[in-house]
C-alpha positions in Angstrom: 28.2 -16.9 2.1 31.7 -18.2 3.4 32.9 -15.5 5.7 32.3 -13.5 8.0 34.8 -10.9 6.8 38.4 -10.4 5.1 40.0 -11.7 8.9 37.8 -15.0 9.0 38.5 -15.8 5.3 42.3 -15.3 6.2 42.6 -17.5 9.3 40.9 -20.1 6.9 43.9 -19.8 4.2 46.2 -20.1 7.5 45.0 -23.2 8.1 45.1 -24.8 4.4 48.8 -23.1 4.4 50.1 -24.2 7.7 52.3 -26.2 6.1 54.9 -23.4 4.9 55.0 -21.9 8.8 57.6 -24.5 9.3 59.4 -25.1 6.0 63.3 -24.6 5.9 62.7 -21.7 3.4 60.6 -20.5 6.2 63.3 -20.5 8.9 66.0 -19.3 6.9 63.3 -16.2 5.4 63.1 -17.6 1.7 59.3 -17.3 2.4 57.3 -13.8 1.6 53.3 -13.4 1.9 52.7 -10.9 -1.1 49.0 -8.8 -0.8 47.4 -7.6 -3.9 45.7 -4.4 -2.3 43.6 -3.4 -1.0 41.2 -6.3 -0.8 43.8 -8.9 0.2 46.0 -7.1 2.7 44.1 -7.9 5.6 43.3 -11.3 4.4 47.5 -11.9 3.7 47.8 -10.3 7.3 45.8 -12.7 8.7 47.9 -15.4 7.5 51.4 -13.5 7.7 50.1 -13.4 11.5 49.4 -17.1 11.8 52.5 -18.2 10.1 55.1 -15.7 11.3 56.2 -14.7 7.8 57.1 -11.5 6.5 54.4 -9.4 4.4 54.4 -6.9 1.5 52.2 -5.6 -1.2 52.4 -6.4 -5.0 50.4 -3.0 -6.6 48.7 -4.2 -9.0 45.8 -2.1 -10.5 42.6 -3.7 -12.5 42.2 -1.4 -15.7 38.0 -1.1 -15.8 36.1 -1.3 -19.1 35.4 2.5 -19.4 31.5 2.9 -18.2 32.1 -0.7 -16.4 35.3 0.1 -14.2 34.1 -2.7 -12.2 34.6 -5.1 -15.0 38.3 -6.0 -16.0 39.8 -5.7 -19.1 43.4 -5.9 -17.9 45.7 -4.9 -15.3 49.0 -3.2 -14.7 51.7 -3.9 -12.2 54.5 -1.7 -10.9 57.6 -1.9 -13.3 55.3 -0.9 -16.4 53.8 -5.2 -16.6 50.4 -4.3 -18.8 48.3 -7.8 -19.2 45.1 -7.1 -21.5 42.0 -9.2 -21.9 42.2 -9.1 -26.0 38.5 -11.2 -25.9 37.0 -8.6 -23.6 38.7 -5.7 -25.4 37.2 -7.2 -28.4 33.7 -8.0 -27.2 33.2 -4.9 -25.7 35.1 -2.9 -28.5 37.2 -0.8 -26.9 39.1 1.4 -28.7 43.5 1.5 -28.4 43.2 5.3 -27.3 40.6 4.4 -24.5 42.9 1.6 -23.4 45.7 4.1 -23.2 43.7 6.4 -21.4 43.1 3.9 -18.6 46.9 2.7 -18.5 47.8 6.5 -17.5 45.3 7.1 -14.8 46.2 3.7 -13.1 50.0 4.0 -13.5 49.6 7.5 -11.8 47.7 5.6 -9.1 50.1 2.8 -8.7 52.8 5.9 -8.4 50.3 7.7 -5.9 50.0 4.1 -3.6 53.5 3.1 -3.7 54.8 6.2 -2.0 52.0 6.2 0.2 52.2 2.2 1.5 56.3 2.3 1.5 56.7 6.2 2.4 60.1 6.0 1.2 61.1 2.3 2.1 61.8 -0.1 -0.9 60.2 -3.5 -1.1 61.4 -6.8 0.0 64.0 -8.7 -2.3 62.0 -11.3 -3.9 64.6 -13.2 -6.1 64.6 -16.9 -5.2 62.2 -16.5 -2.8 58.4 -18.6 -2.4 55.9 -16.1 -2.8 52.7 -16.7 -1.4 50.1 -14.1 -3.0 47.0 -13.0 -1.8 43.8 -11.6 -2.6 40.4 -11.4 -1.0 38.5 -13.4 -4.1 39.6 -14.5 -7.7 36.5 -13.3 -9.9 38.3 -12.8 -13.5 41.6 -12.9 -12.8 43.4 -10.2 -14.5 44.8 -8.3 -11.9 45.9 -12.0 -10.4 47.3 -13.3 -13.7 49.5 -9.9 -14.2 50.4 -10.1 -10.6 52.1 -13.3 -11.7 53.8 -12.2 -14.4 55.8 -9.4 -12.2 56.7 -12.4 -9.8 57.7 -14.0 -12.7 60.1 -11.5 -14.2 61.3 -11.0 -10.4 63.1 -14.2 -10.4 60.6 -16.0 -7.8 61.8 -19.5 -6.7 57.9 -20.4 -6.8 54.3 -18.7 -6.8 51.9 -20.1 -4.5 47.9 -18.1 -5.5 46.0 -18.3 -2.1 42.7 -17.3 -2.3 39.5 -17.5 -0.2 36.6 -18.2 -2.9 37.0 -18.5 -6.9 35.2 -18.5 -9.9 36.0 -21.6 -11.1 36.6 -20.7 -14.5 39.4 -18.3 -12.9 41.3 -20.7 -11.1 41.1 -23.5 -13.6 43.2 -20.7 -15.8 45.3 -19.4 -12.9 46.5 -23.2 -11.8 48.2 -23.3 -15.2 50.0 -20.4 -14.5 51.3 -20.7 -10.8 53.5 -23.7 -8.7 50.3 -24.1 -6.7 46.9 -22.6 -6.0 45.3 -22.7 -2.7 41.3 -21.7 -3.4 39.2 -23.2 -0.3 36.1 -22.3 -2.7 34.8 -22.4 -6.1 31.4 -21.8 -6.3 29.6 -22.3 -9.6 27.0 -19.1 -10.1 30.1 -17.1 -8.7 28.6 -13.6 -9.1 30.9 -11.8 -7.6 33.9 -11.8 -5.1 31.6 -9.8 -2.1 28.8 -12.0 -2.7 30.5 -15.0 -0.4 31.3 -12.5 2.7 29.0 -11.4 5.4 31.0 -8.0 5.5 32.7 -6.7 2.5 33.6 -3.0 3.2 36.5 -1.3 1.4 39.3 -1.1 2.4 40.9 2.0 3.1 44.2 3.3 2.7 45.1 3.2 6.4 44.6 0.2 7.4 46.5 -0.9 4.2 49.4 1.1 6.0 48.6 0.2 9.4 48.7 -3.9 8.4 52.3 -3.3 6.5 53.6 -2.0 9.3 52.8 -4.4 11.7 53.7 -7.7 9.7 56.8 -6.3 7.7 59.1 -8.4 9.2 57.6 -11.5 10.3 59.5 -14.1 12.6 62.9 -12.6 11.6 62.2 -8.5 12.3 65.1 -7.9 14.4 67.1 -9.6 11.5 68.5 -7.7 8.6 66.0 -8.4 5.7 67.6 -8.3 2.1 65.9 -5.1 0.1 66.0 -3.9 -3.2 
């Protein structure tokens, strides 16, 4: 075990990212703390808080091995990004039309989560902006590694994966993909990302909505931010 809860393991990644809190991009607002919910929004809070940087969410859902939702076999991000794990398709045998099936339910929950988060506002502009993305652990990667590849397509000036605790098989793979990967640990017998935290309730919807509306802005709230 590594921490207490989501709020300790986020003050830790504040301290291993202090360094951005006083970057130019930082000052002039080229600096956004992206949460993969709803694991890492109170974790990104944390550090949005610390820093005094502005904080959104990337939705991003996992797409579960039918009968073994909690294992991964992809993930889908909003703008229609599908990343799937061909070896775990494959090993597990899962069929095209049972793929599909889980595509549909999770883009209907992405729809169902964006309205709810935003209620009507659009996201921050991300376009040549450092994007520091969040989650609460990094067990395959999939949802991470398609979260990437919507930054990507965004037009990010740089991806920065911050994460508590990692499988190290995970981030070895991620770090290939991303400008910089902040992991304070990679345990070997990983086991699972709520294994390493004292408390590891869910998450609920609320506080998801409560967090976004209290770190929006950051340092420069009273300033016009640049939206979709």
């Amino acid at each position: 075990m590594h921490f207490t809860d989501r709020i300790h393991a986020g003050s830790e990644l504040a301290a291993a990212l202090a360094d951005y809190s006083v970057r130019e991009e930082a000052l002039n607002g080229k600096i956004i703390v992206l949460a993969l919910p709803r694991g890492g929004v109170p974790v990104a809070a944390e550090i949005a808080d610390k820093l005094a940087l502005p904080m959104d969410v990337l939705l991003v859902r996992k797409l579960g091995v039918p009968g073994h939702e909690e294992y991964a076999m992809g993930a889908i991000a909003a703008g229609g990004l599908i990343y799937i794990n061909q070896d775990v398709v494959d090993m597990l045998r899962v069929s095209q039309a049972q793929i599909d099936k889980v595509i549909e339910r999770e883009e209907a929950e992405l729809g169902r989560r964006n309205e709810l988060y935003r209620s009507g506002r659009p996201a921050l502009e991300l376009e040549g902006k450092t994007v520091i993305l969040v989650d609460d652990g990094l067990a395959t990667g999939a949802t991470m590694q398609v979260a990437v590849s919507a930054l990507r397509s965004a037009g990010v000036a740089r991806v920065v994966a911050a994460v508590p605790v990692g499988a190290p098989d995970s981030c070895n793979r991620l770090r290939a993909q991303v400008d910089e990967l902040v992991c304070l640990h990679q345990p070997e017998g990983f086991g699972g990302v709520g294994r390493w935290y004292r408390n590891f309730d869910q998450v609920s919807d609320s506080e998801v909505i409560d967090l976004l509306s209290q770190h929006r802005g950051g340092r420069h709230e009273q300033h016009s931010e640049s939206y979709h």
